[in-house]
C-alpha positions as CSV (number, residue, x, y, z in Angstrom):
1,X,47.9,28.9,-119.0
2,X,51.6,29.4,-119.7
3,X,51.9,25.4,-118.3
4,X,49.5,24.1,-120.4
5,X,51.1,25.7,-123.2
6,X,55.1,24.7,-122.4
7,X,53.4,20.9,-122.2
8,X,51.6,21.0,-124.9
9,X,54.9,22.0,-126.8
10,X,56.7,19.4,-124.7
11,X,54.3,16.6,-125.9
12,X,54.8,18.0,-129.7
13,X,58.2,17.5,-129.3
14,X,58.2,14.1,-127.8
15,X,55.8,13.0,-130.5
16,X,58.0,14.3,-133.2
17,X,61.2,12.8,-131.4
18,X,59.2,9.2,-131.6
19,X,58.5,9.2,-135.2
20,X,61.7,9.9,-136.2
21,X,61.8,5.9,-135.7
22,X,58.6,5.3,-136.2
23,X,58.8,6.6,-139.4
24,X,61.9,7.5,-140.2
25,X,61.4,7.2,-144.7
26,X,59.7,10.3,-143.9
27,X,62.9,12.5,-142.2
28,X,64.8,10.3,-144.5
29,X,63.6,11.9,-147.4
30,X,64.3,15.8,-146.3
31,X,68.0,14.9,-145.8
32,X,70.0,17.3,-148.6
33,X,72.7,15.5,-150.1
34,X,75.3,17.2,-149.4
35,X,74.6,15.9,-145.4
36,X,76.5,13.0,-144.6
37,X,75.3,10.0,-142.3
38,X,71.4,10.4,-143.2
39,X,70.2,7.7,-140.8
40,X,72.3,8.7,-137.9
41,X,71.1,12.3,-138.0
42,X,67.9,11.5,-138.1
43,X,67.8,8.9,-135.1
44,X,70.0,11.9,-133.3
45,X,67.7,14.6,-134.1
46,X,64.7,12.3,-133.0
47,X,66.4,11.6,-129.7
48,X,67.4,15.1,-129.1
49,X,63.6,15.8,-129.6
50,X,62.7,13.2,-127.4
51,X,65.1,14.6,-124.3
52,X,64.3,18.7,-125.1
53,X,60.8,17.8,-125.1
54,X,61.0,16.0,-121.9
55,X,62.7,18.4,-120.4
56,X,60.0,21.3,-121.3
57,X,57.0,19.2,-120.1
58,X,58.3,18.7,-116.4
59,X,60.3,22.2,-116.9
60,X,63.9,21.5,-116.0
61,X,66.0,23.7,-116.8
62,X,64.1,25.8,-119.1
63,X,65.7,28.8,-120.4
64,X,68.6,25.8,-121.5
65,X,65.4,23.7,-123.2
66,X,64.0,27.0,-124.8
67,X,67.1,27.8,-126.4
68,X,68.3,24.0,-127.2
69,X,64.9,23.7,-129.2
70,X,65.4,26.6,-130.8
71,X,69.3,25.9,-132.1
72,X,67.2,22.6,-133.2
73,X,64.4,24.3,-135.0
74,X,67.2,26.0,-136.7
75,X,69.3,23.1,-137.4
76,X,66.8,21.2,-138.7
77,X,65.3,24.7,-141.3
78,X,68.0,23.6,-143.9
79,X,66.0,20.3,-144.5
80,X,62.6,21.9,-144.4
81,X,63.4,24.5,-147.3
82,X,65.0,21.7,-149.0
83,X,61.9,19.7,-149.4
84,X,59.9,22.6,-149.7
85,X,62.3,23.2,-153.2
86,X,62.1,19.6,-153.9
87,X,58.8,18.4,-153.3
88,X,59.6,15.3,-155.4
89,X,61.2,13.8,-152.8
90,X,58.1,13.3,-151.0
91,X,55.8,12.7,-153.8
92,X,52.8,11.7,-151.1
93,X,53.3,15.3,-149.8
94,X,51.6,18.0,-150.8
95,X,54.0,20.4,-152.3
96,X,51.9,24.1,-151.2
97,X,52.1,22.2,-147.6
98,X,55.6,21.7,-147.9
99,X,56.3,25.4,-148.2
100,X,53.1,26.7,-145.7
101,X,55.2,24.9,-143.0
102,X,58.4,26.8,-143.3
103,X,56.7,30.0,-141.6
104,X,55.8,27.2,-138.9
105,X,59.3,27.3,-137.8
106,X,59.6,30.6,-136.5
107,X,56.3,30.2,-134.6
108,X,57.3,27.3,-133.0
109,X,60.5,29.5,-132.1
110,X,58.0,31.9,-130.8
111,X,56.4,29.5,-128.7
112,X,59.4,28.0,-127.5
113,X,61.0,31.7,-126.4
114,X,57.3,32.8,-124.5
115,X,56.5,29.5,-122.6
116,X,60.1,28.4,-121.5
117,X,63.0,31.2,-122.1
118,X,61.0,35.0,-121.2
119,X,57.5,34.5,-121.7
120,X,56.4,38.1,-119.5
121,X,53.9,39.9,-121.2
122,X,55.6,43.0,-122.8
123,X,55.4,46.2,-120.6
124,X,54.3,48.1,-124.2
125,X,51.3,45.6,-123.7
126,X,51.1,45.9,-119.7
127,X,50.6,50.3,-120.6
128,X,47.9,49.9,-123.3
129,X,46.2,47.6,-121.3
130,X,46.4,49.5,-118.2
131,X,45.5,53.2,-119.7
């Protein structure tokens, strides 16, 4: 199950990675101002999503990919809570999504750390459980 899961995030990645140019008005328009070269971090940021996510579907490396995609997931936070503030910059979006997504964040953090970094049930768990 813990494979299905690391590939499913894999795929979500990828996916993600790929519409930074398939679409990239959209990660465009998160970019705060006071970020400089808007275009070239998102085409990085969407490659760098491509690779990590590669890298977690066919597991290489992983505890690297797990923490890489979680310095990402943080790296790309400032953005998120800056539309969230602003959701006139993406007047198609709807501004209460814009801020339910933020707590998204953490759980893909969550998901990153259990499928590809530590992921071992916790022994407080394993005790209850067991008793």
């Amino acid at each position: 199950m813990k494979t299905f899961f690391r590939i499913l995030l894999g795929v979500l990645f990828v996916f993600g990675g790929i519409m930074h140019f398939v679409n990239p008005e959209f990660y465009l328009a998160m970019m705060p101002d006071y970020l400089p070269l808007h275009q070239f971090l998102v085409d990085l940021s969407g490659v760098i999503e491509i690779i990590l996510g590669l890298m977690a579907i066919f597991a290489w490396r992983p505890k690297l990919t797990g923490i890489a995609l979680i310095l990402l997931l943080i790296a790309v936070f400032p953005a998120n809570i800056h539309v969230a503030l602003n959701p006139e910059l993406m007047p198609d979006a709807d501004p209460v999504m814009l801020l339910v997504r933020l707590p998204f964040q953490a759980l893909f953090m969550i998901w990153t750390y259990l499928t590809l970094i530590g992921g071992d049930t916790p022994k407080s768990f394993t005790k209850t459980a067991t008793a």
